[in-house]
N, CA, C and O atoms as a DFTB+ gen file, in Angstrom:
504 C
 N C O
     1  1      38.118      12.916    -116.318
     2  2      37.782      12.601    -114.953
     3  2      36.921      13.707    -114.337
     4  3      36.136      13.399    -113.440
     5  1      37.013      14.955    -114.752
     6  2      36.191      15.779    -114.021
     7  2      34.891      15.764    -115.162
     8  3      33.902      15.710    -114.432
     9  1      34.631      15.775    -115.933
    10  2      33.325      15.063    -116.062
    11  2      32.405      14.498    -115.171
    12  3      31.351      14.891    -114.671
    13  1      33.432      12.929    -115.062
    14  2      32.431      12.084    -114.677
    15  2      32.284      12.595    -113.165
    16  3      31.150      12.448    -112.709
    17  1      33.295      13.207    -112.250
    18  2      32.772      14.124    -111.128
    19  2      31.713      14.840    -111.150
    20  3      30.748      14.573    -110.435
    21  1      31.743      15.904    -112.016
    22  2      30.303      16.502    -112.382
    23  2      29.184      15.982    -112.852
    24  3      28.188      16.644    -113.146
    25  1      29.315      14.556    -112.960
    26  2      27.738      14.226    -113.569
    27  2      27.652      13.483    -112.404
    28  3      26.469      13.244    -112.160
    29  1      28.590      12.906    -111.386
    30  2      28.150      12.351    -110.213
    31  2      27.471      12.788    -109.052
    32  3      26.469      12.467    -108.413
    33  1      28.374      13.636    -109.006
    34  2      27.752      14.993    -107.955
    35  2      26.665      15.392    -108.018
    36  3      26.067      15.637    -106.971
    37  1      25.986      15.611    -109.400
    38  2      24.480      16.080    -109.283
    39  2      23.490      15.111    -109.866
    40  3      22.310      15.441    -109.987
    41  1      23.980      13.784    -110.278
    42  2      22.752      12.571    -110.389
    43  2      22.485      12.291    -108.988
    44  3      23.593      12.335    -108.453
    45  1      21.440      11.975    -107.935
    46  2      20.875      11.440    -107.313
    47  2      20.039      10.039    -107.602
    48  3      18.998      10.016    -108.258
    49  1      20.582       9.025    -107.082
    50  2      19.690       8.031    -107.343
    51  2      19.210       7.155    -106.259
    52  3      19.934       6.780    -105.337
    53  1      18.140       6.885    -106.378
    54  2      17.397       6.495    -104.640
    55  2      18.168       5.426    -104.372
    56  3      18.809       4.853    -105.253
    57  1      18.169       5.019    -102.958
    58  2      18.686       3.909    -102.652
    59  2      17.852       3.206    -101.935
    60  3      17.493       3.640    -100.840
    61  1      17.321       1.807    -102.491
    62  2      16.197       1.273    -101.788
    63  2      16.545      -0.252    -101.603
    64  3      16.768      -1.109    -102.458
    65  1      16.523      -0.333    -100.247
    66  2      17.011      -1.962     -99.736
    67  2      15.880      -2.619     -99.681
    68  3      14.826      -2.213     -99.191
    69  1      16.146      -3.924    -100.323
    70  2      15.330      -5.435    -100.270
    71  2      15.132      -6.542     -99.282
    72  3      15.940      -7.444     -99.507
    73  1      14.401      -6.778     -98.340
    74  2      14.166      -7.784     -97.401
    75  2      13.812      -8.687     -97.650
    76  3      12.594      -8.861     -97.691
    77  1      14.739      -9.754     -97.953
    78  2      14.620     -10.940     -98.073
    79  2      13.419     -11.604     -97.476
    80  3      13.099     -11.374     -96.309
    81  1      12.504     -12.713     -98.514
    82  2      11.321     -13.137     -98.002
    83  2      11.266     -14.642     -98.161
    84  3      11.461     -15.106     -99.285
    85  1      11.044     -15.367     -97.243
    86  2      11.052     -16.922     -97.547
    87  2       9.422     -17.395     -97.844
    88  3       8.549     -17.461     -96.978
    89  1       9.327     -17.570     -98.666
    90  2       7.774     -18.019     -99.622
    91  2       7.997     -20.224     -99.479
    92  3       9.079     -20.790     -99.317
    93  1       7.080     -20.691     -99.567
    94  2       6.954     -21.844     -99.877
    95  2       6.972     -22.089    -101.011
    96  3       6.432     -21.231    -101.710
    97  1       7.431     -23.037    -101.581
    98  2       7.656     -23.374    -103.159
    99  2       6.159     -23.464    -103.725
   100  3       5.344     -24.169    -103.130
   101  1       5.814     -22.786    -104.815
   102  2       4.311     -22.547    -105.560
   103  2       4.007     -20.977    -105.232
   104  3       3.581     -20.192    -106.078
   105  1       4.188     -20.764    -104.374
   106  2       3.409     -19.396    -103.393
   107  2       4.019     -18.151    -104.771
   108  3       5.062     -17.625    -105.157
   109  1       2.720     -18.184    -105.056
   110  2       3.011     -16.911    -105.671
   111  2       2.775     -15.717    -104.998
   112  3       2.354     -15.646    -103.843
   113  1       3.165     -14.373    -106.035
   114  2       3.439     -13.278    -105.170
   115  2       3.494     -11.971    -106.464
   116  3       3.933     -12.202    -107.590
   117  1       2.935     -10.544    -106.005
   118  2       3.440      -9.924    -107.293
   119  2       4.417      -8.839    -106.797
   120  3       4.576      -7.682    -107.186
   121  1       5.190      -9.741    -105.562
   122  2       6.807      -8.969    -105.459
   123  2       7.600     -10.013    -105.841
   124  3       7.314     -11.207    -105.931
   125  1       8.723      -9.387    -106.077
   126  2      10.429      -9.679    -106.365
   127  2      10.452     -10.662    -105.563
   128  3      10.346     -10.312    -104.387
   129  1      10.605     -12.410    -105.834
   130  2      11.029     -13.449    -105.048
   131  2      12.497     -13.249    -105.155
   132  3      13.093     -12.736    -106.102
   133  1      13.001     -13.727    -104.051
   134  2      14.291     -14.305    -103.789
   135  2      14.967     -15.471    -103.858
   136  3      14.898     -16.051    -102.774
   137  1      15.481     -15.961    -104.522
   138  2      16.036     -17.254    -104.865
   139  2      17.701     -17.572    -104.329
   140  3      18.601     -17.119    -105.036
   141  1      18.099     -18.435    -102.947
   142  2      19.067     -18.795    -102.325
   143  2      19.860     -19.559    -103.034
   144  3      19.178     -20.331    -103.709
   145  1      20.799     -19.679    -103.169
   146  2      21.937     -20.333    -104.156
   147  2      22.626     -20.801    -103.922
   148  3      23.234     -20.025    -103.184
   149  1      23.325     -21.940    -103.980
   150  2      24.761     -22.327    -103.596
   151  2      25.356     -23.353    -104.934
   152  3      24.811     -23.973    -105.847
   153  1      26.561     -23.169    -104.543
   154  2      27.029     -23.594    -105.409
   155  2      27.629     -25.511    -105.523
   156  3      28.274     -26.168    -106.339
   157  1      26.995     -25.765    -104.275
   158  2      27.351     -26.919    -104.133
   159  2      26.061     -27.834    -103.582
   160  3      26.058     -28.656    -102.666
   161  1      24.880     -27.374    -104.524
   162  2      23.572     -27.892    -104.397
   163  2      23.196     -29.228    -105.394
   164  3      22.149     -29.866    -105.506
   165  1      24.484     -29.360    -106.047
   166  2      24.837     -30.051    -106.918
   167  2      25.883     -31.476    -106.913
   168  3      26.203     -32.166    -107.881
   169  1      26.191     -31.599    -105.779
   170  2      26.955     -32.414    -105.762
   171  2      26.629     -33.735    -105.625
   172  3      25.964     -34.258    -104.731
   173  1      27.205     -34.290    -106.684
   174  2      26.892     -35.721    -107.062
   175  2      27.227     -36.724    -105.672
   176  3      28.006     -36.414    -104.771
   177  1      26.366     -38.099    -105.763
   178  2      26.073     -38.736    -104.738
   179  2      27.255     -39.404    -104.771
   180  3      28.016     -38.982    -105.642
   181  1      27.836     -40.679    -103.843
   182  2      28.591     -41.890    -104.403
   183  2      28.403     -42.618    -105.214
   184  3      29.221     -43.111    -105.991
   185  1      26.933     -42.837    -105.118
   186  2      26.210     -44.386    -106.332
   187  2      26.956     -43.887    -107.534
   188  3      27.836     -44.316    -108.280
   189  1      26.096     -42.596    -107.382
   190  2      26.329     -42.200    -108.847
   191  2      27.612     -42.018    -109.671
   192  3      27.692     -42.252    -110.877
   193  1      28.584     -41.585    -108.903
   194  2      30.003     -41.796    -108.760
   195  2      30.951     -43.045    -109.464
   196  3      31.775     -43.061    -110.379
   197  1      30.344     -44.153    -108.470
   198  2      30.017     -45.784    -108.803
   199  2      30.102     -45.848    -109.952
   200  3      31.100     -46.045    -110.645
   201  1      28.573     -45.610    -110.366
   202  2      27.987     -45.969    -112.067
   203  2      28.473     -45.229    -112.920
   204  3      28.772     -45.754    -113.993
   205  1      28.674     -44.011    -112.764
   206  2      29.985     -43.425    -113.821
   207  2      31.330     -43.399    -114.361
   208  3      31.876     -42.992    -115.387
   209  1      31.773     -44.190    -112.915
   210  2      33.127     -44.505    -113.346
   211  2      33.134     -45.672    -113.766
   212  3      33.703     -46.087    -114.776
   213  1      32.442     -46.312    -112.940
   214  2      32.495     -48.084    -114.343
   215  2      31.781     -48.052    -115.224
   216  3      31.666     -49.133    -115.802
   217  1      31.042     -46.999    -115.728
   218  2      30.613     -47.295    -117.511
   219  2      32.268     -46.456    -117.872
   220  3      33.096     -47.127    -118.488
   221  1      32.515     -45.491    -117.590
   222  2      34.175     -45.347    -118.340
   223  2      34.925     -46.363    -118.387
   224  3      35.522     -46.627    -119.430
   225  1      35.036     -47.061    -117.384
   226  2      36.132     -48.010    -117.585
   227  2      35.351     -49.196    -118.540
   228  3      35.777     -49.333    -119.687
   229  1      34.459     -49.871    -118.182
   230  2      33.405     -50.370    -119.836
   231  2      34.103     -49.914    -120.922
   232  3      35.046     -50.390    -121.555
   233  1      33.382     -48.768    -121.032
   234  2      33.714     -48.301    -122.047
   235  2      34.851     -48.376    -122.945
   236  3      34.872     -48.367    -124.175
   237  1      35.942     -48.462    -121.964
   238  2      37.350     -48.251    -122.506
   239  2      37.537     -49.404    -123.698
   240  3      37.294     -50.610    -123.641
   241  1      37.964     -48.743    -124.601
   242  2      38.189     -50.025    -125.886
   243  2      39.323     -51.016    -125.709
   244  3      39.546     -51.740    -126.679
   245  1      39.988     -51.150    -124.755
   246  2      40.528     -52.348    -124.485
   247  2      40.121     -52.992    -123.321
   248  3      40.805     -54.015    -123.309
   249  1      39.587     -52.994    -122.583
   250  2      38.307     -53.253    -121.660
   251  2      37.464     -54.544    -122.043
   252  3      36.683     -54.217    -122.936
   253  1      37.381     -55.317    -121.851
   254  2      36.402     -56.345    -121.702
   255  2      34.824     -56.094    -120.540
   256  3      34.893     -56.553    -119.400
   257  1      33.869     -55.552    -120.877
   258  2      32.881     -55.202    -120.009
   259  2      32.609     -56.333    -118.935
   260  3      32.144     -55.909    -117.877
   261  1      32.783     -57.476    -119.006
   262  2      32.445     -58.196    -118.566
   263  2      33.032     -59.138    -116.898
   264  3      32.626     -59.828    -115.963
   265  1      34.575     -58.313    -117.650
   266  2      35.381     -58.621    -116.064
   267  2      35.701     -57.468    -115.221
   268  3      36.566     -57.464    -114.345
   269  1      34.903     -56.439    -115.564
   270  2      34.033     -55.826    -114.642
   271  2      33.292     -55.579    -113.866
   272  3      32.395     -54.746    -113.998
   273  1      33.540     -56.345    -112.757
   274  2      32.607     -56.937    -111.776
   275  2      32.100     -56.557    -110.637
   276  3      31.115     -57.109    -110.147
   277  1      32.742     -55.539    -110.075
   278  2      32.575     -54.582    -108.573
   279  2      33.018     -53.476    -108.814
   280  3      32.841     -53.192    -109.998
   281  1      33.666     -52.474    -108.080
   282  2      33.483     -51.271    -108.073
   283  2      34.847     -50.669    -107.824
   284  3      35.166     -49.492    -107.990
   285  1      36.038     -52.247    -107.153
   286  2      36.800     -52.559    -106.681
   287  2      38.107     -53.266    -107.872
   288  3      39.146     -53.796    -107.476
   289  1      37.830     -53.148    -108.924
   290  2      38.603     -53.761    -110.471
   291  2      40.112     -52.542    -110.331
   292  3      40.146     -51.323    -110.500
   293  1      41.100     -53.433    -109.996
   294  2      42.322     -52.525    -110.068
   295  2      42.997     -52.822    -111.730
   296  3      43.142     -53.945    -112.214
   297  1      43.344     -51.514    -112.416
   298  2      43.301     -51.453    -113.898
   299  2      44.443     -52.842    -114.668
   300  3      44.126     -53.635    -115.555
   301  1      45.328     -52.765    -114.189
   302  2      46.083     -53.746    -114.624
   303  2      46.660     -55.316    -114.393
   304  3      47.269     -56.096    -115.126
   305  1      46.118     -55.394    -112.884
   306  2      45.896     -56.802    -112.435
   307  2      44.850     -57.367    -112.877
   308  3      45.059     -58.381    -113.543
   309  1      43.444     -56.954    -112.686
   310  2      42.124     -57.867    -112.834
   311  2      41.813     -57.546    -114.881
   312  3      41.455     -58.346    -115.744
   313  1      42.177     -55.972    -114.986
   314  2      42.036     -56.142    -116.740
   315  2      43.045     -56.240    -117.450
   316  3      42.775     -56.848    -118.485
   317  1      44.367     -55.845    -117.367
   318  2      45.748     -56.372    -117.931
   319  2      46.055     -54.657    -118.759
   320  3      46.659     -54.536    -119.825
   321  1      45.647     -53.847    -118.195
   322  2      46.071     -52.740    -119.271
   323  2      47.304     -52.269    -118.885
   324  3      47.738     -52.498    -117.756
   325  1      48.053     -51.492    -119.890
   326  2      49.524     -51.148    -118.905
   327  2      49.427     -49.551    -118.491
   328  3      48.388     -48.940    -118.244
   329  1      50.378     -49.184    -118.481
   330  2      50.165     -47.721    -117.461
   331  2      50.075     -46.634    -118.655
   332  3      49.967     -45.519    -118.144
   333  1      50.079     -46.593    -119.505
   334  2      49.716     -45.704    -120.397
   335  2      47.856     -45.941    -120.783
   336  3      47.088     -44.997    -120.595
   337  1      47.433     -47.058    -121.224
   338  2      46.173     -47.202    -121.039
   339  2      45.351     -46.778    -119.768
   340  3      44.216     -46.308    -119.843
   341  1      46.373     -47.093    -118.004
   342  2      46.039     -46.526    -116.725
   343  2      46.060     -44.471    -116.771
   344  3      45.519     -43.989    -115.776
   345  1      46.454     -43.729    -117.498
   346  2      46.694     -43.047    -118.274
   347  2      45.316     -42.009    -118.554
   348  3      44.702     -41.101    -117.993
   349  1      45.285     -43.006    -120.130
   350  2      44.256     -42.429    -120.696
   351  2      42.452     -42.684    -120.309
   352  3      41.461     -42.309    -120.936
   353  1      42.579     -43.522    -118.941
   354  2      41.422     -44.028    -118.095
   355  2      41.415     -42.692    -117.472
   356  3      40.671     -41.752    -117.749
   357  1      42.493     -42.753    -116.458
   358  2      42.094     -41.735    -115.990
   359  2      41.906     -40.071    -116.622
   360  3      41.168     -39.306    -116.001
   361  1      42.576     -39.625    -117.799
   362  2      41.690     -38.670    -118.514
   363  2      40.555     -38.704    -119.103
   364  3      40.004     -37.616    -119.271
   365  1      39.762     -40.130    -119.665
   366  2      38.527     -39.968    -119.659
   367  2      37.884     -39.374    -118.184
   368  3      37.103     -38.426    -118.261
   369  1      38.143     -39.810    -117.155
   370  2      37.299     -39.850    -115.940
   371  2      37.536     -38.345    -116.113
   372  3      36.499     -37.758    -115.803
   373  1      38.521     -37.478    -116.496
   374  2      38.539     -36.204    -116.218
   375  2      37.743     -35.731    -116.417
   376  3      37.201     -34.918    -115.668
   377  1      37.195     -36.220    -118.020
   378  2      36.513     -35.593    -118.962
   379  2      35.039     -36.233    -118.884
   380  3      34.217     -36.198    -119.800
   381  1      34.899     -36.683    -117.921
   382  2      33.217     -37.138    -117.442
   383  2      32.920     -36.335    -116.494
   384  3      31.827     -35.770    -116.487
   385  1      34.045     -36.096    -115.309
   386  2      33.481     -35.224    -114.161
   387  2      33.769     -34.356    -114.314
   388  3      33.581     -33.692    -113.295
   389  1      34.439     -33.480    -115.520
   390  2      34.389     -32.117    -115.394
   391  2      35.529     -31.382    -114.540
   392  3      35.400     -30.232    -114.121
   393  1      36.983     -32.407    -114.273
   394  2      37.610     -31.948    -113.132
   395  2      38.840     -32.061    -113.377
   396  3      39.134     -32.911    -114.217
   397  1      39.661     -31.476    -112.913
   398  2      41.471     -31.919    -113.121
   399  2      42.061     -32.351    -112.278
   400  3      41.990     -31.841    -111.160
   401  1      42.879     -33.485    -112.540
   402  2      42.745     -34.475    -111.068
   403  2      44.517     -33.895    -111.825
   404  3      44.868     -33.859    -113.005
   405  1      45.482     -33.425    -110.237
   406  2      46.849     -33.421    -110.941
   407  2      47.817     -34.560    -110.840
   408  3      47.660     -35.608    -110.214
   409  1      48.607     -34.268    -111.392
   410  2      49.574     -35.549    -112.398
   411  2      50.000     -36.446    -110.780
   412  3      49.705     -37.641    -110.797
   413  1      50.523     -36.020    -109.723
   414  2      50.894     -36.863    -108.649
   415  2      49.823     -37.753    -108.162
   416  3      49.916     -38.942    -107.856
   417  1      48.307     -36.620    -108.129
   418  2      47.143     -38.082    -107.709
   419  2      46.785     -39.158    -109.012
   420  3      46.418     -40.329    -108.922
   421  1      47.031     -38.309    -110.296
   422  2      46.474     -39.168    -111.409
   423  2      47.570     -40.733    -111.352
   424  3      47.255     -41.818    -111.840
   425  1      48.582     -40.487    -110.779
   426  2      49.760     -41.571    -110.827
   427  2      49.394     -42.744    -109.815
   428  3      49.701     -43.936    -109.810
   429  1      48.505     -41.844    -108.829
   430  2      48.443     -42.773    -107.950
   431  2      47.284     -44.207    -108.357
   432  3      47.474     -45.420    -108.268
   433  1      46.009     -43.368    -108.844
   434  2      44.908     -44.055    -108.962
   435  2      44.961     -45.114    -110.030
   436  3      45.104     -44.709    -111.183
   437  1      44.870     -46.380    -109.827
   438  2      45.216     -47.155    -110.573
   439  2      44.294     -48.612    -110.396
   440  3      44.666     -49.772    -110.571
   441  1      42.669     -47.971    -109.896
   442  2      41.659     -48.885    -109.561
   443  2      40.697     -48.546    -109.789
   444  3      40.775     -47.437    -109.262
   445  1      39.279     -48.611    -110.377
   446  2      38.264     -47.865    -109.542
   447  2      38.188     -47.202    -108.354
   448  3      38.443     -46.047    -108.013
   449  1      37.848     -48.022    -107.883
   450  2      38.162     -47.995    -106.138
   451  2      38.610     -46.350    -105.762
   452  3      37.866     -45.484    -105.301
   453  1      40.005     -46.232    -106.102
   454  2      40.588     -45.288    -106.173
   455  2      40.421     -44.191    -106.831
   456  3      40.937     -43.148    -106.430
   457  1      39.583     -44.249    -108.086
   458  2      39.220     -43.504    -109.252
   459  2      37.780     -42.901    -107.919
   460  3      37.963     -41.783    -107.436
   461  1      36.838     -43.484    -107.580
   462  2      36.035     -43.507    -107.259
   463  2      36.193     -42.802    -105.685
   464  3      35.405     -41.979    -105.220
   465  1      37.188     -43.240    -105.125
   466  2      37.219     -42.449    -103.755
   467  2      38.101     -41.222    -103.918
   468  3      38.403     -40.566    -102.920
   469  1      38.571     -40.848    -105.250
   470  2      39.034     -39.691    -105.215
   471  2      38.083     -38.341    -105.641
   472  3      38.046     -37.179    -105.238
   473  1      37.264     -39.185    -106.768
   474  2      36.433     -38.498    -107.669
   475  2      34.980     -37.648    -106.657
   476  3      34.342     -36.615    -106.859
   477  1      34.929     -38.732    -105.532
   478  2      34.483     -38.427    -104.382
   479  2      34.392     -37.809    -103.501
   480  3      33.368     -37.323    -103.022
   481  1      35.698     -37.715    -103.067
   482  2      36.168     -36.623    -102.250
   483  2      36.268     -35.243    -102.644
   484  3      36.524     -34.395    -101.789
   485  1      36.076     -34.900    -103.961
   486  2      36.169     -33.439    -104.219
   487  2      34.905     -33.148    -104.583
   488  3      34.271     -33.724    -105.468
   489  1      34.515     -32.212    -103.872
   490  2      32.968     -31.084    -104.160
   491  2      32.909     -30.803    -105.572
   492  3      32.054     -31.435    -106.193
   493  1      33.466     -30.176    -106.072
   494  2      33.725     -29.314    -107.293
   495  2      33.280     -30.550    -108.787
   496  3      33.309     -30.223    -109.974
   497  1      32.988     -31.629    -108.368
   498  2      32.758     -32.594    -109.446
   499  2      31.787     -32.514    -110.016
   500  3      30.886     -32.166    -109.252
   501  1      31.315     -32.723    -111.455
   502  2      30.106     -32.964    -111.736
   503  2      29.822     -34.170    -112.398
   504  3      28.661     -34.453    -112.694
């Protein structure tokens, strides 16, 4: 520890602050651009939401694509699957958006609909 005291104490290193500059997109420059970030510049629309969760449920190999008809298909009345197939629907959907939906909401969702207004409601989706 007293080392690194002694090599602190007598390194000097400049300290030079950066002022952020807002450029128009193209505008070049031969300073340091700044690039604003967020992390939620990304968040998926509803449509899209929509169309992702009913190609999963499509998809599903006991699924008939065809009585798939709105956006609104509750899993075991309109397609006949039972709650273990309601189940493994909803861990595909996990594994499309990238998200962990926990075991009390996963129990609940048992529609699109529901798949879709949950998958919705959270930012963090992709």
């Amino acid at each position: 520890m007293t080392l690194r005291a002694a090599v602190v104490r007598y390194i000097r290193l400049p300290i030079q602050t950066l002022t952020p500059t807002v450029r128009p997109l193209g505008a070049s420059s031969s300073s340091t651009l700044v690039r604003w970030m967020s992390s939620h510049d990304d968040h998926i629309t509803e449509e899209e939401v929509i169309h992702r969760v009913l190609s999963v449920v499509k998809s599903f190999p006991k699924v008939d694509p065809s009585k798939v008809v709105s956006h609104q298909v509750h899993f075991q009345k309109d397609l006949g699957l039972d709650s273990l197939d309601n189940v493994e629907i909803v861990m595909a959907l996990e594994e499309e958006f990238k998200l962990e939906i926990p075991d009390k909401e996963a129990d609940k969702i048992d529609s699109s609909y529901l798949a879709i207004e949950y998958i919705s409601s959270h930012l963090m989706a992709s």
